[in-house]
C-alpha positions as CSV (number, residue, x, y, z in Angstrom):
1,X,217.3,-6.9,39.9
2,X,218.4,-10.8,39.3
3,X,217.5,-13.1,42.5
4,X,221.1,-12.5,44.7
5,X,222.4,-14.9,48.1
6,X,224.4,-11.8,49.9
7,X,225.1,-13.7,52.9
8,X,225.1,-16.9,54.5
9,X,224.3,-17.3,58.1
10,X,225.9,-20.2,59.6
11,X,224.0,-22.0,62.5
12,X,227.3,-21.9,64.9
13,X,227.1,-18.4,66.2
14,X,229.2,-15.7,64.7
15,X,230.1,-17.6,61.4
16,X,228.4,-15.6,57.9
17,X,229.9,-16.8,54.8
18,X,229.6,-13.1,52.1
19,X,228.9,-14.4,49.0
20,X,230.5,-12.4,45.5
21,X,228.1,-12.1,42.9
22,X,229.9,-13.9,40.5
23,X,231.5,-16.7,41.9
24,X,232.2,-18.4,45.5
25,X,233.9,-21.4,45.6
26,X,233.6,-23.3,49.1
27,X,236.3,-25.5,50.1
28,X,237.5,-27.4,53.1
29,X,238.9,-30.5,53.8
30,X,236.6,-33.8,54.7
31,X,233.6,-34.3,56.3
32,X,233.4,-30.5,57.1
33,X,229.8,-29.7,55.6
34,X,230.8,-28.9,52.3
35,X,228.3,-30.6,49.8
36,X,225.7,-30.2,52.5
37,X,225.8,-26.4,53.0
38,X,225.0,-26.3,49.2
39,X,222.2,-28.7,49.4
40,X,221.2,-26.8,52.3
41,X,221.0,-23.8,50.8
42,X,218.9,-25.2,47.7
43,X,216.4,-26.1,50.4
44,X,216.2,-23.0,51.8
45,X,215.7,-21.0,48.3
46,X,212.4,-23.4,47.9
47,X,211.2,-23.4,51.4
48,X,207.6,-22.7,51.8
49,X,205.2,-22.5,54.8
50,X,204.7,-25.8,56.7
51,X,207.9,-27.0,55.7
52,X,210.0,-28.7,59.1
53,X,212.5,-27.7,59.9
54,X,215.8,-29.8,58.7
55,X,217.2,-31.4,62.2
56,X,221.2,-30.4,62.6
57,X,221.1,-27.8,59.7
58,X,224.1,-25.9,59.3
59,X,222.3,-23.1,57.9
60,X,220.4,-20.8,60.0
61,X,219.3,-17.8,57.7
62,X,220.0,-16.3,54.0
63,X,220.2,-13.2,53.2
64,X,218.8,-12.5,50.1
65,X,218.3,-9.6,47.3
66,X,214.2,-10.8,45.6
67,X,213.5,-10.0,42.0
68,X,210.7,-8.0,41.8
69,X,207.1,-8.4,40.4
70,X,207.3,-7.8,37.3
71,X,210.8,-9.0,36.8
72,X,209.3,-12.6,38.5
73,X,206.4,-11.9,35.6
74,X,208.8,-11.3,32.7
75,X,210.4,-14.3,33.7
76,X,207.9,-16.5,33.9
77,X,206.4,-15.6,30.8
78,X,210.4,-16.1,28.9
79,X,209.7,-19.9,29.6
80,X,206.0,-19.9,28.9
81,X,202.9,-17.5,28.5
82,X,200.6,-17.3,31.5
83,X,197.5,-20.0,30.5
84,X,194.1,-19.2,30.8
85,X,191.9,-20.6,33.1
86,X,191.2,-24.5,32.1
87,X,192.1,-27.9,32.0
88,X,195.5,-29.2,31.4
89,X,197.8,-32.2,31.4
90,X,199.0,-31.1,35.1
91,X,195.1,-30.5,36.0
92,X,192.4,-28.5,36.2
93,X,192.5,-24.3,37.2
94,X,190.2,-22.0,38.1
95,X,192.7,-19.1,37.1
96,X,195.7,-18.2,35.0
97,X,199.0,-20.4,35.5
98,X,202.7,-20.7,34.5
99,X,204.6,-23.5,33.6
100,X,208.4,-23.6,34.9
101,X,211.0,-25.6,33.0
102,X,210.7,-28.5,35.5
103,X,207.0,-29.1,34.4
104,X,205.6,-27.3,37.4
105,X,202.6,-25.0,37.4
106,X,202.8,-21.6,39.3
107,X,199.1,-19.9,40.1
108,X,199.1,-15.9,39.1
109,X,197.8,-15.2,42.5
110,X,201.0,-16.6,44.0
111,X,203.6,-14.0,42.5
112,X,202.4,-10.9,44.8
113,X,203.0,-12.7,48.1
114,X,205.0,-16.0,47.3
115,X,208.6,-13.9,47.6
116,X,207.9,-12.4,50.5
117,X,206.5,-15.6,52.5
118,X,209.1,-16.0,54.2
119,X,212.6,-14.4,55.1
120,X,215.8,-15.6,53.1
121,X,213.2,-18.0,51.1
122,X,211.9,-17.5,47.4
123,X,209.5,-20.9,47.4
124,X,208.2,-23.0,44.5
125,X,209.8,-19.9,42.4
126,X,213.3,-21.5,43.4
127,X,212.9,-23.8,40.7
128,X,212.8,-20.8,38.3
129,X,215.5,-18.7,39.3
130,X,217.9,-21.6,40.3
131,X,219.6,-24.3,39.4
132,X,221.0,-26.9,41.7
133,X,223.7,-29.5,40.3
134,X,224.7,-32.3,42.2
135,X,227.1,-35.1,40.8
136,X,224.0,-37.3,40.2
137,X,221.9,-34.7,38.7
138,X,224.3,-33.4,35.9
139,X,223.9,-36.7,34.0
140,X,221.3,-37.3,31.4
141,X,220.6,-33.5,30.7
142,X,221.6,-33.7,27.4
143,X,219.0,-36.3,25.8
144,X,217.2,-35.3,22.4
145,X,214.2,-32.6,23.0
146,X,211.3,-30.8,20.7
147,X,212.5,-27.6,19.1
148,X,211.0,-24.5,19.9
149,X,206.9,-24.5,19.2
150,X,206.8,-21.5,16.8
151,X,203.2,-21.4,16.9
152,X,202.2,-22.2,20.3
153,X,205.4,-21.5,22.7
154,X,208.2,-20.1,20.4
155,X,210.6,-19.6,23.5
156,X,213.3,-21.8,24.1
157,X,213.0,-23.0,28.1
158,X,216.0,-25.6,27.5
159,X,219.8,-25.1,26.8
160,X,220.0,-27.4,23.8
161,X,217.1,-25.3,22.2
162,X,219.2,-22.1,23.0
163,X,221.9,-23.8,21.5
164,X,219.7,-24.7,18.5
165,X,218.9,-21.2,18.3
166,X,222.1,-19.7,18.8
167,X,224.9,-20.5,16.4
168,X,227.6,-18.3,17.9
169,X,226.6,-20.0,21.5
170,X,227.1,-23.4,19.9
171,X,230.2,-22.5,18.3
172,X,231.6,-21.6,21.9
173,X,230.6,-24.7,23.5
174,X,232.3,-26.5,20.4
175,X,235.6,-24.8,21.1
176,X,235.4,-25.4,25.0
177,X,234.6,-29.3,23.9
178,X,237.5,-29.3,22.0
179,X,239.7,-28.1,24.3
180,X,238.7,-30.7,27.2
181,X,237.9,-33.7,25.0
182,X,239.7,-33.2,21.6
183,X,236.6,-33.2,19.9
184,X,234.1,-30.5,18.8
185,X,230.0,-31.0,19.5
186,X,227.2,-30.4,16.9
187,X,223.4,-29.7,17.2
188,X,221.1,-31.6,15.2
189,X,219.4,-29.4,13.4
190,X,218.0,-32.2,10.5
191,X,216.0,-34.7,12.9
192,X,212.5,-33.4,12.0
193,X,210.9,-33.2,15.8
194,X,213.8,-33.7,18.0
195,X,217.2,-32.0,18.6
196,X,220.0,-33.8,19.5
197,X,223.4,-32.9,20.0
198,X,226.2,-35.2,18.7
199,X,230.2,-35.4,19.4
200,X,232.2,-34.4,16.3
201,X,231.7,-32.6,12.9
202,X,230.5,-33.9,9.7
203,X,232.7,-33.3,7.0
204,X,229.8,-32.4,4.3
205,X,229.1,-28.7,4.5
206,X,225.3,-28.1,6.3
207,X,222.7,-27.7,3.7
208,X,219.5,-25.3,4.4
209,X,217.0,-27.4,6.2
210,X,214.4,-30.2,4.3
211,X,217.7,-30.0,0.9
212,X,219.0,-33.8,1.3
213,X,223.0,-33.8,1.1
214,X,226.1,-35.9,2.1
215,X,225.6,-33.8,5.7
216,X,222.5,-35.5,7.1
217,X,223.9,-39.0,7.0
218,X,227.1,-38.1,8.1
219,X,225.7,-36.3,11.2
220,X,223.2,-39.3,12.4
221,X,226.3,-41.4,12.5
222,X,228.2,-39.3,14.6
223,X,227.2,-40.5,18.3
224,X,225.4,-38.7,20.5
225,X,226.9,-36.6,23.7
226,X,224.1,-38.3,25.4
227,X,225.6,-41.4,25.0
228,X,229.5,-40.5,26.0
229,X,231.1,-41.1,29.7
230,X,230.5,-39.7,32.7
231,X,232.9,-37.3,32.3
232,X,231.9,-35.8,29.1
233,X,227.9,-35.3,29.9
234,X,229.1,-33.5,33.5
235,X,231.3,-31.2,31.7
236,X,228.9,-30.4,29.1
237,X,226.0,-30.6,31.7
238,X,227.4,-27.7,33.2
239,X,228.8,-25.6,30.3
240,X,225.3,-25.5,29.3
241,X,223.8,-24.1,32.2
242,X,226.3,-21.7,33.0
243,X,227.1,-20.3,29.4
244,X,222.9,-20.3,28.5
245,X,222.4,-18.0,31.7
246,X,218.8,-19.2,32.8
247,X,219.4,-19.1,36.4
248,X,220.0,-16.0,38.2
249,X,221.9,-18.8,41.0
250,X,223.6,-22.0,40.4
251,X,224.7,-24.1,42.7
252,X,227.3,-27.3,41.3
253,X,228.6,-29.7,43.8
254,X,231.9,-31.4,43.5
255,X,232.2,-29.7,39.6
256,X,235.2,-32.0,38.8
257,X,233.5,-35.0,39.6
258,X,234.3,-37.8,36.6
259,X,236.8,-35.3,35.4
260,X,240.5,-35.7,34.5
261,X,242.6,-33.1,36.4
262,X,243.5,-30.7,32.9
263,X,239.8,-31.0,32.7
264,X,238.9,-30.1,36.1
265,X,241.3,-27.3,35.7
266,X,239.7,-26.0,32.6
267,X,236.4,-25.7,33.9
268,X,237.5,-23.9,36.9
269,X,238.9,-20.9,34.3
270,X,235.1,-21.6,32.7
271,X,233.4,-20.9,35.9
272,X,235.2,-17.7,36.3
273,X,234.7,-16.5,32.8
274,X,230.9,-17.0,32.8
275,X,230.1,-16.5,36.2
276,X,230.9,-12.5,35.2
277,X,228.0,-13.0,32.5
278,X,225.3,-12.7,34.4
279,X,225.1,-15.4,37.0
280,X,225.2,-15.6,40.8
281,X,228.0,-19.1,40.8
282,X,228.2,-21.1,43.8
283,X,230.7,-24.3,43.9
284,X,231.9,-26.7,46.8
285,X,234.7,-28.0,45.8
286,X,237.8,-31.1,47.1
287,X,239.3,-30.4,43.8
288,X,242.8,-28.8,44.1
289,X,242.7,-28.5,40.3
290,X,239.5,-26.9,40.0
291,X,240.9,-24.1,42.6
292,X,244.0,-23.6,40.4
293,X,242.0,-23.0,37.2
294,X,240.0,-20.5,39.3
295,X,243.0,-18.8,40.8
296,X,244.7,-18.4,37.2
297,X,241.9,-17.0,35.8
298,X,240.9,-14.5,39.0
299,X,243.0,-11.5,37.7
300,X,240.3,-11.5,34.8
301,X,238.8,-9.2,36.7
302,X,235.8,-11.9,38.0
303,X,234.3,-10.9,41.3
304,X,235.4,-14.3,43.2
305,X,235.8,-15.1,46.3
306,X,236.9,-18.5,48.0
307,X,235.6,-19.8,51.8
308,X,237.4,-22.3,53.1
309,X,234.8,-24.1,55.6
310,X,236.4,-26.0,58.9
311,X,234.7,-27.9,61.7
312,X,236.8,-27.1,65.0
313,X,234.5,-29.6,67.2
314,X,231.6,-31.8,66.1
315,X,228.8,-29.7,66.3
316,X,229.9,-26.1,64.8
317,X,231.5,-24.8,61.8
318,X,233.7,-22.3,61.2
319,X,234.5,-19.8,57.6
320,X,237.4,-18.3,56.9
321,X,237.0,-15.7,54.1
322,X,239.5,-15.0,51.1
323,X,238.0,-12.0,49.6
324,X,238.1,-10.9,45.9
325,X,241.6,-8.8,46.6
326,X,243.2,-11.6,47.7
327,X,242.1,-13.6,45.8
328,X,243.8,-11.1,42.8
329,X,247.1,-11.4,44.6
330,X,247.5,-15.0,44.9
331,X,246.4,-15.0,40.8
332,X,249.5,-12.5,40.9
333,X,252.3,-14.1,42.6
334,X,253.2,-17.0,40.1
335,X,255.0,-19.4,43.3
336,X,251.1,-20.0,44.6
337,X,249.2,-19.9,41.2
338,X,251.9,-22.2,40.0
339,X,252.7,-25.0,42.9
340,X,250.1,-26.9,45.4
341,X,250.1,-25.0,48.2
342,X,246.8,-23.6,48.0
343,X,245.4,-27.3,48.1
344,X,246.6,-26.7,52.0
345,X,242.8,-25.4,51.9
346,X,241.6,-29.5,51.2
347,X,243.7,-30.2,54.6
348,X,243.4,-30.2,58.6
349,X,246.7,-28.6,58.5
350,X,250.0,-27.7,56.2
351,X,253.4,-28.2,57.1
352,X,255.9,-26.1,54.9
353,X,259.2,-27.3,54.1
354,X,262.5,-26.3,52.9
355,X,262.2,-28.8,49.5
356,X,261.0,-31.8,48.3
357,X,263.5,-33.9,49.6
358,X,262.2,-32.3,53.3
359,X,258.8,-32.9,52.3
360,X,259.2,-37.0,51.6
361,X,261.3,-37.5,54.8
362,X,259.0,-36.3,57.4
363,X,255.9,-37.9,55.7
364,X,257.5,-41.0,56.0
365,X,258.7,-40.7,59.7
366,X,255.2,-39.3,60.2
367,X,253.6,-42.9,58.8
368,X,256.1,-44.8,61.0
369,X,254.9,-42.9,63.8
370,X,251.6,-43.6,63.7
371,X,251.7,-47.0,62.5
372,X,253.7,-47.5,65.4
373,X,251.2,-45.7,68.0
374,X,247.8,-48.1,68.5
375,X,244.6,-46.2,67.4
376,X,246.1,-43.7,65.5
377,X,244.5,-41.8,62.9
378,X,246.3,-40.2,59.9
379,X,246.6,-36.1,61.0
380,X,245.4,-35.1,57.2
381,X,248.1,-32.8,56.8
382,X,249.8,-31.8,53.9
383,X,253.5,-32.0,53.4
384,X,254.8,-29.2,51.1
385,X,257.4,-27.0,50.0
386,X,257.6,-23.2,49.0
387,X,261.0,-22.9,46.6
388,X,262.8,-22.1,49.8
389,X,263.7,-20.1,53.1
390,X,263.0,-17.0,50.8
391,X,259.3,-17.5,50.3
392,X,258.2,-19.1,54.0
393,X,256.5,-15.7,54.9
394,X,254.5,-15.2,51.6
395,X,253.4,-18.8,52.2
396,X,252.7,-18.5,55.9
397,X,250.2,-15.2,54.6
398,X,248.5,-16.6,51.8
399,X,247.6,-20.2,54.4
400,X,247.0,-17.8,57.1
401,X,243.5,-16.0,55.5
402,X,242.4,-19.7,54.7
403,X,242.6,-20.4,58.6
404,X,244.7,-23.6,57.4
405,X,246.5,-24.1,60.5
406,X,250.1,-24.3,59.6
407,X,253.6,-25.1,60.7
408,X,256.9,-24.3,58.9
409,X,259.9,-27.0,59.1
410,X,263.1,-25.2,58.6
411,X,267.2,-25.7,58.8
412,X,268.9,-23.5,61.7
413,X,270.5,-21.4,59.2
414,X,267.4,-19.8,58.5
415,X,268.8,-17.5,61.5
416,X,271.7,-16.6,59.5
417,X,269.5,-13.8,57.7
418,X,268.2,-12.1,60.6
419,X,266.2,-10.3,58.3
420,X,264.2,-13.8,56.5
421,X,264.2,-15.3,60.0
422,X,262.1,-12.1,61.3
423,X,260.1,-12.1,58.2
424,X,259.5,-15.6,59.2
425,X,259.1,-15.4,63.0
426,X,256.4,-12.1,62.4
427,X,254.6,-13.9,59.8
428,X,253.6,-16.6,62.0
429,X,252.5,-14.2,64.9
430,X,255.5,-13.8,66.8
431,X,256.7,-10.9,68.0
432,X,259.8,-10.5,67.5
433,X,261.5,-8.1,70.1
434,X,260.7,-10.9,72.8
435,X,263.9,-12.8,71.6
436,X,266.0,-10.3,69.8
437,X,268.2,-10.2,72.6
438,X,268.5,-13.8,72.6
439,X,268.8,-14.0,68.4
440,X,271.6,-11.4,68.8
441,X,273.7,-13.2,71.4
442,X,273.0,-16.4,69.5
443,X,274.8,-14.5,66.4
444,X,277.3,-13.0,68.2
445,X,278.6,-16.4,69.1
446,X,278.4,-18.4,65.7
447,X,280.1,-15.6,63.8
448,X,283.3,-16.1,66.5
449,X,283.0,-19.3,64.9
450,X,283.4,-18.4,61.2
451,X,286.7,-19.1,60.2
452,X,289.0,-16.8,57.2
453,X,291.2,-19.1,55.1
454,X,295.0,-18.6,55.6
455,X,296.6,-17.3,52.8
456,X,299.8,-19.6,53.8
457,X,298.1,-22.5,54.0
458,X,295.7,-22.1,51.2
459,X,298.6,-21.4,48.6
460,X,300.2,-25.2,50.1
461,X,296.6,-26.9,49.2
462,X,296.4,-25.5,45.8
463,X,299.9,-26.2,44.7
464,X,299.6,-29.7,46.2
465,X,296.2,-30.1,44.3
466,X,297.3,-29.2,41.0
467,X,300.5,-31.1,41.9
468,X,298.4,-34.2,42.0
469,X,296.3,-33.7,38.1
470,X,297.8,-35.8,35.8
471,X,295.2,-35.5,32.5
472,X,295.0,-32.6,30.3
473,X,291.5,-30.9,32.2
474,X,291.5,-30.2,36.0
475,X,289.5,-33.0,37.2
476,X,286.5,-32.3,39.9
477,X,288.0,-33.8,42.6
478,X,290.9,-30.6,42.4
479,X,288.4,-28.2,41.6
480,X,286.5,-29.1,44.6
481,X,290.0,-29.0,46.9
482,X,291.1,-25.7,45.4
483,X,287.6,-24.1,46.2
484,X,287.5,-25.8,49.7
485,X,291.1,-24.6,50.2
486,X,290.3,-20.8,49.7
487,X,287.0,-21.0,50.9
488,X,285.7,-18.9,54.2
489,X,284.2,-21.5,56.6
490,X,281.0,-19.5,58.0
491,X,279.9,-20.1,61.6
492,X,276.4,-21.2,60.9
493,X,278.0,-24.0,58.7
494,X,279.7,-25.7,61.6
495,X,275.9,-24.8,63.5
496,X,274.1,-26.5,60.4
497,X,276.4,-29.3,60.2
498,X,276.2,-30.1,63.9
499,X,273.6,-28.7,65.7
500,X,273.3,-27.2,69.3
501,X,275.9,-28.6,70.2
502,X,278.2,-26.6,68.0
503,X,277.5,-24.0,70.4
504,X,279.3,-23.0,73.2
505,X,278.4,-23.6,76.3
506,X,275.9,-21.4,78.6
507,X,274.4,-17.8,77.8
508,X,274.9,-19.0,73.7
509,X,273.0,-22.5,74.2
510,X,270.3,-21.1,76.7
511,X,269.7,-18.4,74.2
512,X,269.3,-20.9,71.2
513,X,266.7,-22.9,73.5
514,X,264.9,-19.8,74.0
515,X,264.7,-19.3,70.6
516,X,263.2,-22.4,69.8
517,X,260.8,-22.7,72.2
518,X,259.3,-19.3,70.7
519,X,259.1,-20.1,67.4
520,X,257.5,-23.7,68.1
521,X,255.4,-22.1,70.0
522,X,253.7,-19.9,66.9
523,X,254.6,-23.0,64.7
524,X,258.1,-22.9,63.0
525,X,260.2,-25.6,63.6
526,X,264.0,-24.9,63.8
527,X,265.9,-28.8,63.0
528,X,267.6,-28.8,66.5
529,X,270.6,-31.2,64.9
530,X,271.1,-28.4,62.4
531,X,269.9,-29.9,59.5
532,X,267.7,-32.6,57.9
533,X,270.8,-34.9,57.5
534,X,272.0,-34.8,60.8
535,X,269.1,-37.3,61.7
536,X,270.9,-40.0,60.2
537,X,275.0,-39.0,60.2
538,X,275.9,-42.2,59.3
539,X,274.6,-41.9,55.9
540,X,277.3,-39.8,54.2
541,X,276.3,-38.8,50.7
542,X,276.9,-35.2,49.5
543,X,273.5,-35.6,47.0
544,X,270.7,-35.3,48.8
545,X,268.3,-37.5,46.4
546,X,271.1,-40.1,47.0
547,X,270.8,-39.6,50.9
548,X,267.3,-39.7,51.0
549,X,266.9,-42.8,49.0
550,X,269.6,-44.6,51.4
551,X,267.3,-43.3,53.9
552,X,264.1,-44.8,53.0
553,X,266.4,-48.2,51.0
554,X,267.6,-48.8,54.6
555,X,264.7,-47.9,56.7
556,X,266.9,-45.6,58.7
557,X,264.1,-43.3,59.2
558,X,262.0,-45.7,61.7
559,X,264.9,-45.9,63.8
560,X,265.8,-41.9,64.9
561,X,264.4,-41.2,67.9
562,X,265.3,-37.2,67.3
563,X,263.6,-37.0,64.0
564,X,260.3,-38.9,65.5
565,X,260.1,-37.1,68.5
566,X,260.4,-33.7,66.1
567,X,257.6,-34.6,63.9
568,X,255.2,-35.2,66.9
569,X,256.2,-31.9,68.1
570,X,254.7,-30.6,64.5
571,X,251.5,-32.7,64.9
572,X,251.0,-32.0,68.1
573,X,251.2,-28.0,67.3
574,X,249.1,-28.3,64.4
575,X,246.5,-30.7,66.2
576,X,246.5,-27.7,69.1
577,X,245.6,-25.7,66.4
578,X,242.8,-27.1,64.9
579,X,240.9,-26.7,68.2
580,X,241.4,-23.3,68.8
């Protein structure tokens, strides 16, 4: 049985993070733990007796499945046979000792009890079942080493020499190369004692080994991956490890770290495909890019699972647990895998909107707001929308297993479906019988409002409009007045266009203030004018790009008290939320 983290036991009571065994990527947004749980955990793998304890550790206990002895033996011996008694470079022994791939030495005597030394710990073995990469540590791992000694120590204990040994293996990381950088890699197999691995091909075909062709001199010129960016040794860093399967656990911090965002999302889909291969994957992550290549690549049938973590008060931690099913069904529903509202799980708080359009404006009164309030701090909420009213519920779900808090910005006529609006309502936690009565007096009212066109009068409008064409095609300008003259003038038009105070007066308006006072209260904001434009009526433009970018040419959005006092209302909700 492979070395296996089952569970995580957070140091704030009551918070476990269940690990899959493939691949668990932790996310959050900023300065919530993220990069220090993993280092955390790497400590705790390789804690031994005498070791104090870490001051203000968020990790208070790992559950863990232990290889046993003779799979620790077998193991060890894969890197490198057990020595005799004797002296070596490291030092002198009195009994038979390993070597692990770091260089250390490992004393026979230790395997029977150092597993079982202490609970959720594995000790100076941690270096031989796992692999911890940082940022920092996934550069330089891909400098020149000795092949394989056949006569001493034939096994391969480093992933270039498993490349070196495996063409198929090199062939895959070539493809994967090519794919992020445009450019396949080679292993050296002509440098007499070192292997190096280059970027690129050689155009000679490869000779056997000591025959001197056009191939050798073409392949020393090619420049080593050792050499490349930042970007380039991370990616293959990590390829390497993960696809070479040494570890039974690896732990990568920030994996998109000096990538590109296709890159970032390429190795997500990576981590998913070779995580199933054998290894126990474990990723924090900001990258929003990353997530998506992990989500697309989740209905592969990977065992993943995704923990946003959150830090309600200074001191404790909180998990929130998207397990491999869901996982599946946000892989499934293209309107997640395909827009950015999963990266809600990077942020203190999402706020969905209608569109785009929505999305800019309230950002931007949001700014003025707090650049206008002394000691203000940006919220760290993200503005986004979900294609529509249609889709607010299957949004509001997917956010709500994250434990993103999250409030949904909407026009009034989202209550002219009753059935969206209770979609909607329920979605969010609100029960909905507590203002049916009120939703269906509200209705009641606005439909008295709707108004049927005259036949009459329509027939006048037309005739006058095509009276008025004088070119050989119906300009828009009729087409527009012959629809509008035989068009049915709903209710919740006049409500949208105007607001409240389309409504009449007493039991209809009380029962719309009801309303909205429950749904802000679970976090879905009606637009009390009606509609986004009613915030500014004196900019009259039937486009809404061409509105909005009046709006911001003109500034008009600093100077709406109705529109500033209704995005604090949001910020304050979401802000409420974040503490419970």
């Amino acid at each position: 049985m492979p070395l296996r983290i089952n569970t995580i036991r957070l140091s704030t009571r009551g918070q476990v993070v269940e690990l899959s065994h493939n691949l668990t990527v932790i996310v959050g947004p900023n300065n919530v733990g993220k990069s220090a749980l993993l280092g955390q955990i790497s400590r705790k793998l390789g804690e031994q007796p005498g070791m104090p304890e870490e001051p203000g550790a968020l990790i208070a206990e790992l559950d863990l499945t232990k290889p046993t002895l003779d799979e620790i033996e077998s193991r060890l011996t894969a890197i490198s046979p057990a020595r005799p008694p004797g002296q070596y470079p490291q030092g002198v022994f009195n009994e038979p000792t390993y070597l692990t791939r770091q260089g250390g030495t490992i004393f026979k005597s230790q395997l029977s009890w150092l597993p079982e030394q202490l609970t959720g710990s594995i000790g100076a073995l941690a270096q031989v079942f796992t692999s911890y990469l940082s940022p920092e540590m996934r550069l330089g791992q891909l400098g020149n080493t000795p092949p394989p000694d056949m006569y001493n120590n034939p096994q391969s204990s480093t992933p270039l020499q498993l490349l070196y040994q495996d063409r198929r293996l090199e062939e895959r990381i070539a493809e994967l190369t090519t794919r992020a950088f445009g450019e396949a890699i080679t292993v050296n197999r002509h440098g007499g004692s070192q292997i190096g691995l280059h970027m690129g091909r050689p155009t000679a075909p490869e000779p056997p080994l000591g025959e001197p062709t056009d191939y050798q001199p073409q392949l020393m010129a090619l420049p080593l991956a050792s050499n490349q960016g930042h970007g380039v040794q991370a990616f293959l860093g990590m390829l390497m490890t993960l696809a070479t399967h040494q570890y039974d656990v690896i732990l990568v911090d920030e994996p998109e770290a000096f990538l590109h965002p296709p890159q970032a999302r390429l190795l997500g889909e990576l981590f998913v495909e070779f995580s199933k291969s054998g290894s126990q994957v474990v990723v924090a992550t900001h990258s929003d890019d990353f997530l998506q290549g992990v989500v697309g690549a989740a209905g592969s049938g990977a065992d993943v699972t995704i923990a946003p973590l959150t830090r309600p008060e200074k001191t404790a931690n909180a998990v929130a647990q998207v397990p491999p099913p869901a996982i599946r069904q946000l892989y499934e529903d293209p309107l997640l895998r395909f827009s950015n509202i999963l990266a809600g799980i990077f942020y203190k708080g999402v706020v969905l909107c209608e569109s785009e359009s929505d999305c800019r404006y309230y950002e931007a009164v949001l700014s003025h707001v707090l650049s206008s309030a002394e000691g203000s701090a940006y919220p760290d909420l993200l503005f986004t929308q979900c294609g529509g009213k249609d889709r607010f519920s299957k949004a509001v779900v997917a956010l709500a297993g994250t434990r993103v808090p999250t409030a949904v910005v909407a026009d009034i006529d989202l209550m002219a479906n009753e059935e969206k609006f209770r979609e909607t309502f329920e979605s969010m936690g609100g029960a909905y019988p507590s203002i049916e009565a009120q939703v269906k007096v509200l209705t009641a009212n606005v439909n008295q409002k709707t108004v049927e066109p005259d036949s009459a009068t329509a027939r006048i409008k037309i005739e006058q409009a095509l009276a008025s064409i004088t070119s050989t095609t119906v300009p828009t300008k009729t087409a527009n007045a012959i629809r509008d003259a035989v068009v049915r003038k709903s209710g919740w038009k006049q409500v949208k266009a105007n607001g409240r105070s389309a409504l009449s007066s007493g039991e209809p308006t009380q029962a719309f203030d009801r309303i909205l006072e429950a749904c802000r209260k679970v976090g879905l904001f009606l637009v009390p004018v009606g509609e986004l434009e009613r915030f500014h009526p004196e900019i009259s433009n039937a486009n809404k790009q061409s509105w909005l970018r009046e709006v911001f040419e003109t500034s008009a959005y600093e100077n709406s008290p109705a529109s500033q006092d209704f995005v604090r209302s949001i910020t304050e909700h979401i802000g409420a939320s974040q503490r419970q």
